[in-house]
ZALUM-244889 format. One line per field, with one value per residue (C-alpha): x negated, y, z; chain; residue number from 1; residue in three letters. Coordinates in steps of 0.5 Angstrom, whole numbers, plus 500, padded with zeros to 3 digits. Layout:
BEGIN
X <- X,...
Y <- Y,...
Z <- Z,...
kette <- A,...
nr <- NUM,...
rest <- Ala,...
This chain:
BEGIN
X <- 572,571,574,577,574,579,580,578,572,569,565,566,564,559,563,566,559,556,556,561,556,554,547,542,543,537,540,545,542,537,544,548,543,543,550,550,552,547,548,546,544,547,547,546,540,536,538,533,537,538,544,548,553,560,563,562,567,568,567,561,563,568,570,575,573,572,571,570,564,561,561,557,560,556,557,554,551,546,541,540,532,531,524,519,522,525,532,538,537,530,534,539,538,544,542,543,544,543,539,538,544,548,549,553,552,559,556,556,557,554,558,554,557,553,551,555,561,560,561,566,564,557,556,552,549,547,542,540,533,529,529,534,536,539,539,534,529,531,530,533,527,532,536,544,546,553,554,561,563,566,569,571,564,558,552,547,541,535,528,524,517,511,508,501,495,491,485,486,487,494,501,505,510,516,513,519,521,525,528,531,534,534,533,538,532,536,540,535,536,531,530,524,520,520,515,511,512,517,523,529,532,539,546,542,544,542,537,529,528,523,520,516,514,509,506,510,505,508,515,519,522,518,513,507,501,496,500,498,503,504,510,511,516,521,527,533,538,539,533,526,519,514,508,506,499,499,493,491,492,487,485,479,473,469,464,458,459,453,446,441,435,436,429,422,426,434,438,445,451,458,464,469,475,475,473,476,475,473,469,466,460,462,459,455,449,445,439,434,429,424,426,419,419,425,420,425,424,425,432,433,440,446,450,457,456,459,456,449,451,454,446,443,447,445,437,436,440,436,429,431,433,427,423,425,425,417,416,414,412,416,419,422,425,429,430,434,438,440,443,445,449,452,454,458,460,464,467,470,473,476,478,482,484,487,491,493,496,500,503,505,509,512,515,517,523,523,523,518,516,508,505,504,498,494,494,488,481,480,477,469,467,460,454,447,441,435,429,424,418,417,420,415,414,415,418,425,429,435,440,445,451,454,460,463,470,476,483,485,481,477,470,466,458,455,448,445,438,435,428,424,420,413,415,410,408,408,403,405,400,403,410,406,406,398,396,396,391,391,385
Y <- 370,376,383,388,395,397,392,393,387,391,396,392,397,394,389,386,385,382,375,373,368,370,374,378,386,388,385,389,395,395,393,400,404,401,402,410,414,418,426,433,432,435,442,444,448,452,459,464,470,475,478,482,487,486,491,497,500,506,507,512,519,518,525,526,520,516,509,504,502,501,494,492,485,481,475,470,468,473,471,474,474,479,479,484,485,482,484,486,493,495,494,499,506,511,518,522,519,520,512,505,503,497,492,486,479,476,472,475,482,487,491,498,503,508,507,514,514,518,526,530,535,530,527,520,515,508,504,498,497,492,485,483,476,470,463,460,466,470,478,483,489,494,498,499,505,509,516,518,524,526,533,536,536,533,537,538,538,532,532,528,526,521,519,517,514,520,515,509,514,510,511,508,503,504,509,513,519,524,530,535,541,547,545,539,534,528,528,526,525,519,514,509,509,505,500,505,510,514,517,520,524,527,530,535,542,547,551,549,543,540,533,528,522,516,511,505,499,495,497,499,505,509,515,512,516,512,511,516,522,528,533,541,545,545,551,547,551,544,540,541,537,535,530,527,526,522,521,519,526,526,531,529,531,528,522,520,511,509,511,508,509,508,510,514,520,518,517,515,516,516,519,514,519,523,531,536,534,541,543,536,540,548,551,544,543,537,536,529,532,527,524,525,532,535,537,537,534,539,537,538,536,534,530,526,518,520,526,523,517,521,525,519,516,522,523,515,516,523,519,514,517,522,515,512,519,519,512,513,506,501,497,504,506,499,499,506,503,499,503,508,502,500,507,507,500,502,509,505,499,504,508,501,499,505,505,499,500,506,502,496,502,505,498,498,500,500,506,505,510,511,510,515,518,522,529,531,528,523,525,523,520,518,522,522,526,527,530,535,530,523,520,518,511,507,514,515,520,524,525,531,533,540,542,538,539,533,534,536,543,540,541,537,535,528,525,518,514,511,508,508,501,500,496,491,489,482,478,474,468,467,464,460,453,450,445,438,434,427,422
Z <- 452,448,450,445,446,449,455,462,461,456,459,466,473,479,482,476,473,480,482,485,490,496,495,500,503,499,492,493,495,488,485,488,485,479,477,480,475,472,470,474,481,488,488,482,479,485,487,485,485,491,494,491,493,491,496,501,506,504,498,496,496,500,503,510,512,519,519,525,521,516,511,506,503,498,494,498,505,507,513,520,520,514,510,514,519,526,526,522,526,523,516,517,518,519,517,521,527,534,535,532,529,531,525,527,522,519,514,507,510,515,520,521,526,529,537,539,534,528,528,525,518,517,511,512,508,510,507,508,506,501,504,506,503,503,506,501,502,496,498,495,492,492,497,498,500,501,502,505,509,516,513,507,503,502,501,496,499,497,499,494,493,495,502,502,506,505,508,504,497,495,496,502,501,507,511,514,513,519,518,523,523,529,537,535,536,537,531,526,518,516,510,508,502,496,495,491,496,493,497,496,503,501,504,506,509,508,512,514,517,520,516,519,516,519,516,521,522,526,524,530,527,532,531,535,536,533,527,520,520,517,517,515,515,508,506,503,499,493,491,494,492,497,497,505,506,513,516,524,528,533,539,538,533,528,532,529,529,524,521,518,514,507,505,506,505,505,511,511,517,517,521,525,522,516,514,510,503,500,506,510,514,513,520,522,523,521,525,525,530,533,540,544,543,538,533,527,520,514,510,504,502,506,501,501,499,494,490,492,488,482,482,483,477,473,474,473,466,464,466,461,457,457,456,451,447,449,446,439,437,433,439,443,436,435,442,442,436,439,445,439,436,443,444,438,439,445,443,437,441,447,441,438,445,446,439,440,447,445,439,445,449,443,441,449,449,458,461,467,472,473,479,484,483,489,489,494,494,500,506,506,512,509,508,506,508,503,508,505,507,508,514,519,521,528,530,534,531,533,528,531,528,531,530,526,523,523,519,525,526,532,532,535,537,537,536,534,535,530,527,522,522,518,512,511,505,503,500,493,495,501,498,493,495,496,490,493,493,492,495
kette <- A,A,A,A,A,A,A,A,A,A,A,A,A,A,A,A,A,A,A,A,A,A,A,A,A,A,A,A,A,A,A,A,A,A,A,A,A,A,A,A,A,A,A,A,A,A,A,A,A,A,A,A,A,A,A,A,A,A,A,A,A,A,A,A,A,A,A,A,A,A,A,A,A,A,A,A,A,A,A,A,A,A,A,A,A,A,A,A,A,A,A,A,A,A,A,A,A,A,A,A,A,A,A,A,A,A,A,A,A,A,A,A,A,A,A,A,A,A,A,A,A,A,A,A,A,A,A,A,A,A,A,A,A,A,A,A,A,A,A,A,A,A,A,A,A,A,A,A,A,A,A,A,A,A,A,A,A,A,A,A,A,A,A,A,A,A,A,A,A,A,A,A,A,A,A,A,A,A,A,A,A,A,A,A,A,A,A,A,A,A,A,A,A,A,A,A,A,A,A,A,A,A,A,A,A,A,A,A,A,A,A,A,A,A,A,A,A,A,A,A,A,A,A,A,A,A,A,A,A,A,A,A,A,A,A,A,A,A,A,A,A,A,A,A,A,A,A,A,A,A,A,A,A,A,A,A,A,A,A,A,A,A,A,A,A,A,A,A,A,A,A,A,A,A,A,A,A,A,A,A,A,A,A,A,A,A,A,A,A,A,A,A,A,A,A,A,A,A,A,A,A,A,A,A,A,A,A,A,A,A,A,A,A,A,A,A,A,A,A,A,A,A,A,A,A,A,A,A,A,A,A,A,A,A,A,A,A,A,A,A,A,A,A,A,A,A,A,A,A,A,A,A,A,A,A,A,A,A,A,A,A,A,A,A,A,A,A,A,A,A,A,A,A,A,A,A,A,A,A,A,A,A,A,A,A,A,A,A,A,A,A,A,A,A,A,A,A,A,A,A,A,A,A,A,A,A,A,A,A,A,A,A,A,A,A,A,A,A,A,A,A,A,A,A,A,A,A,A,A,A,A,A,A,A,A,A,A,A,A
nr <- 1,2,3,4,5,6,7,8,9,10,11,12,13,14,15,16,17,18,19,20,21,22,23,24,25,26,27,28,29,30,31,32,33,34,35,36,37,38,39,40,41,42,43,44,45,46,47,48,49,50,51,52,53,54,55,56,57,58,59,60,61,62,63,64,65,66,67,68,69,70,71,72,73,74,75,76,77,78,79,80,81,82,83,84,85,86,87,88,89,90,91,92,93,94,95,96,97,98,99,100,101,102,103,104,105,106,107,108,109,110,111,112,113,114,115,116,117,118,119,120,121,122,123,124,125,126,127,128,129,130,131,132,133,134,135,136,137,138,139,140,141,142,143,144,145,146,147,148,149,150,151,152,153,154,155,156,157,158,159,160,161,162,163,164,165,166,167,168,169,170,171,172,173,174,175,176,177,178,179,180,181,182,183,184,185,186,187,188,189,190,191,192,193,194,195,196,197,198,199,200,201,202,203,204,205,206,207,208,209,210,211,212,213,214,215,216,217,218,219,220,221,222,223,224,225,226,227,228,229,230,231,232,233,234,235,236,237,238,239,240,241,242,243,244,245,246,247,248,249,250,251,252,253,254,255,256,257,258,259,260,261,262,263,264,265,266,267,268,269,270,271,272,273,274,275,276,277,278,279,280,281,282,283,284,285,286,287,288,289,290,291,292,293,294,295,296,297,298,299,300,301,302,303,304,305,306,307,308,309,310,311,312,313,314,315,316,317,318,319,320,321,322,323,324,325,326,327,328,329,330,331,332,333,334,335,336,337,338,339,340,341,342,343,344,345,346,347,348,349,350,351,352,353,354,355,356,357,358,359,360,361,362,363,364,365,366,367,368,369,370,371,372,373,374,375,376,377,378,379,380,381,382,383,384,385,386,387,388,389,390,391,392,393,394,395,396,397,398,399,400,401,402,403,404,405,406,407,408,409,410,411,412,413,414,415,416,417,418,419,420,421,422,423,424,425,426,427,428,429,430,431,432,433,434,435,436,437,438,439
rest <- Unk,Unk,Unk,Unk,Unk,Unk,Unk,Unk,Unk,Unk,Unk,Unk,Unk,Unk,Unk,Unk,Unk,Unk,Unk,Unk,Unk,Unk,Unk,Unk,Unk,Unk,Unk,Unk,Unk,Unk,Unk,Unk,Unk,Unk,Unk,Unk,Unk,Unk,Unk,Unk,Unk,Unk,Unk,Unk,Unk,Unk,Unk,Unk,Unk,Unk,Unk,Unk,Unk,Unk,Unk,Unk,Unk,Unk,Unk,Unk,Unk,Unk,Unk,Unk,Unk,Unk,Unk,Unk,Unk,Unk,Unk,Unk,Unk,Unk,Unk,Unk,Unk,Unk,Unk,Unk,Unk,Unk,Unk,Unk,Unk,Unk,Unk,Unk,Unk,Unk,Unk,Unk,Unk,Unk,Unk,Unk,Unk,Unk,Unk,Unk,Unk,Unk,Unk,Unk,Unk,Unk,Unk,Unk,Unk,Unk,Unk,Unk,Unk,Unk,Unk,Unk,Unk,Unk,Unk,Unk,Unk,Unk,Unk,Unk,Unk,Unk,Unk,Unk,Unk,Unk,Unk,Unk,Unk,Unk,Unk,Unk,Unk,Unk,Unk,Unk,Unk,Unk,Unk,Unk,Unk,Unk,Unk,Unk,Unk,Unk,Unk,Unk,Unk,Unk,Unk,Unk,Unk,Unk,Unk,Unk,Unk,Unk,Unk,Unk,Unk,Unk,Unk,Unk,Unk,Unk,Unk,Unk,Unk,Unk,Unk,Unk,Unk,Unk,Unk,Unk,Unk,Unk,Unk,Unk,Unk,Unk,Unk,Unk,Unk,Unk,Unk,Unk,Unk,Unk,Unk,Unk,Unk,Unk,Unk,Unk,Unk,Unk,Unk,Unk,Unk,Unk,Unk,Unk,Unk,Unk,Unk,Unk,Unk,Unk,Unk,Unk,Unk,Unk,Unk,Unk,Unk,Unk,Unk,Unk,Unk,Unk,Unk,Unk,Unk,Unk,Unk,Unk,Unk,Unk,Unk,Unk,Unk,Unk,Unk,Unk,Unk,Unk,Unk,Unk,Unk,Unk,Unk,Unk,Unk,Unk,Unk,Unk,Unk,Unk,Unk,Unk,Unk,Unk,Unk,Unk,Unk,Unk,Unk,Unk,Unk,Unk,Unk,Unk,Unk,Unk,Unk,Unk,Unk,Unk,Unk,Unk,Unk,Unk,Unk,Unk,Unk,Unk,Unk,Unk,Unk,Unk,Unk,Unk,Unk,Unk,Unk,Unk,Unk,Unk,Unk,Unk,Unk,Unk,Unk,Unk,Unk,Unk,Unk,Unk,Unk,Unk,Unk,Unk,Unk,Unk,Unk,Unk,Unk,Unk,Unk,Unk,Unk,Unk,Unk,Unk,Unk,Unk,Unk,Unk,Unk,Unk,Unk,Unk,Unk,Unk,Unk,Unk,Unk,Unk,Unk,Unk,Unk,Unk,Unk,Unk,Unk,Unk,Unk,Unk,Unk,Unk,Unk,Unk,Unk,Unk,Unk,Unk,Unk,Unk,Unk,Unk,Unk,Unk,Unk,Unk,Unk,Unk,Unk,Unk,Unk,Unk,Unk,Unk,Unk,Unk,Unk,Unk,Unk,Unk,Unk,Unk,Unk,Unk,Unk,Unk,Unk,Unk,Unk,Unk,Unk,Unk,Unk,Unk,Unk,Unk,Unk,Unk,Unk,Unk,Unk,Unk,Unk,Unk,Unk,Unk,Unk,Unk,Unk,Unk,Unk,Unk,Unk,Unk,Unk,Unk,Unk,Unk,Unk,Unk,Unk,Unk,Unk,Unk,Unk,Unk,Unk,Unk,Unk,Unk,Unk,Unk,Unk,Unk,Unk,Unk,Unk,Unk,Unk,Unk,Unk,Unk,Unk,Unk,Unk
């Protein structure tokens, strides 16, 4: 029989177009899913989004306000274990405040209150820190933050800058920053560096403060003793710009670790922590003495790996250079050519290159920041001694470094034994392989 189009036979569901005879389970499981109806599915497309703040109790700006706590709403779910660190706690941070904060998880918002309650007449700002994320892992590469006050105001007072692993020659993403006022020690105004390194310390009032900064390696929000540091003294009247170097401050001096002998003439040793960068060595004494009976070998020059490796570069380039203007034969003039013509090749693509970058950031209508740069040259821990005669073979030798300054202004004296061994020359007819004879 046929069935009109707009009959309930025409397009018949699954039971109707199954056989009515007793057939197997397996059958009838392949047939369920061939009838499933076909279209997006479960779910939905996946989520790659991070939170996003949809509300904060109070609202930013808020004055003669003192609230039970503090809530950041967002539009989903938020997980309890954030992205770099191991509990919400070390995410937040209350500035000023008097210890960690007490942060409570409410599925898509967090409850923040200060341990102590909150003081009267201080302006307060409460940030949550990058990476906080949601159930899926998405973490957010921003902050959130609020500023409110417990009094009639909110101070102008901003401290900005760029924290830095002196060491490493690079800025210092997260490092924490700490500011306090006066004999009050306890109450400590604090915020984390961005992920460039750039911070921003702001309700600040007006008077001197001391400002700490430390790079927190293992990320309890506490200043260990181990951890690079810096600190200095800031007058804050409205806006104030200050660039930290943290650094490991040590006690101790300078030590030597490692030497060893480059060649006839050059010895290379190393510090286990850095030296003032504009005077490494000014008032030490480098020695290489031998070990039998202190004699001491003639130094000519006490360099940083550094600078002895920019001279070297430099001599190798004159010699050449003077060599191929000594050639006058036919071969020399085409060989210096052909460098004048790789020369000029190079200056013109760098020149190209360069108008074409300048015309790709004209067309970029995107406002980006550049990256920190460091203002101060990095602490040299590694030198070269070139001596005055060669250095005698077989020989133990003492090298003393005296009165050694560290970053920390402490001096400090230490030695090291070395060897020069024999060179022996090797015989090119022994690497050959014998003939092989046939009989």
């Amino acid at each position: 029989m046929n069935a009109s189009p707009d009959s309930p036979d025409a397009f018949p569901t699954c039971a109707a177009a199954a056989p009515r005879a007793f057939f197997p389970i397996a059958a009838a499981a392949v047939l369920g899913l061939a009838c499933a109806s076909q279209g997006m599915p479960p779910g939905g497309p996946a989520d790659s989004a991070p939170p996003a703040l949809v509300r904060v109790v109070p609202e930013s700006a808020s004055v003669r306000t003192s609230p039970p706590s503090v809530q950041f709403l967002f539009n989903e779910v938020v997980s309890e274990r954030p992205r770099g660190a191991t509990s919400l706690e070390q995410l937040v941070v209350i500035s000023p405040s008097d210890g960690p904060p007490s942060v409570a998880w409410e599925r898509d918002r967090l409850v923040v209150r200060p341990r102590r309650g909150w003081r009267p007449n201080t302006a307060y700002t409460v940030t949550v820190l990058a990476g906080l994320s949601d159930l899926r892992g998405n973490a957010s590469p921003r902050p959130f933050r609020t500023v409110f006050s417990t009094g009639a105001e909110i101070p102008a007072g901003t401290i900005r800058g760029v924290t830095f692993d002196w060491m490493g020659g690079r800025a210092a993403p997260g490092a924490r920053i700490e500011a306090t006022a006066g004999a009050d020690t306890l109450l400590k105004w604090a915020i984390a560096a961005d992920s460039v390194g750039r911070y921003t310390l702001g309700s600040l009032p007006a008077g001197t403060l001391l400002v700490r900064t430390w790079i927190d390696q293992n990320n309890n929000g506490i200043r260990d003793s181990r951890e690079a540091s810096d600190s200095a003294f800031l007058a804050v009247t409205d806006s104030v710009r200050h660039d930290f170097y943290s650094i490991v401050r040590d006690t101790l001096g300078a030590r030597l670790t490692d030497v060893s002998i480059t060649d006839s003439m050059t010895v290379t040793f190393k510090f286990d922590r850095g030296l003032q960068p504009a005077a490494p060595l000014e008032g030490a004494s480098i020695r290489l003495l031998r070990a039998r009976d202190s004699s001491e070998i003639r130094v000519a020059s006490v360099l940083t790996r550094a600078a002895h490796d920019s001279a070297a570069i430099r001599r190798r380039a004159a010699v050449d250079d003077s060599v191929a203007r000594a050639d006058t034969t036919d071969a020399g003039r085409r060989r210096r050519a052909t460098a004048d013509s790789a020369r000029r090749a190079f200056v013109s693509d760098s020149i190209a290159r360069k108008q074409i970058a300048d015309a790709r950031t004209a067309r970029d209508t995107t406002r980006r920041e550049p990256p920190p740069v460091l203002g101060r040259a990095i602490p040299p821990v590694e030198f070269v001694v070139v001596t005055a005669e060669p250095i005698p073979e077989e020989v133990q030798l003492r090298l003393v470094a005296g009165d050694v300054q560290g970053i920390a202004g402490r001096r400090r004296s230490s030695d090291r034994l070395i060897v020069r061994r024999k060179e022996v020359p090797r015989d090119s007819a022994a690497t050959k392989r014998p003939p092989s004879v046939h009989r």
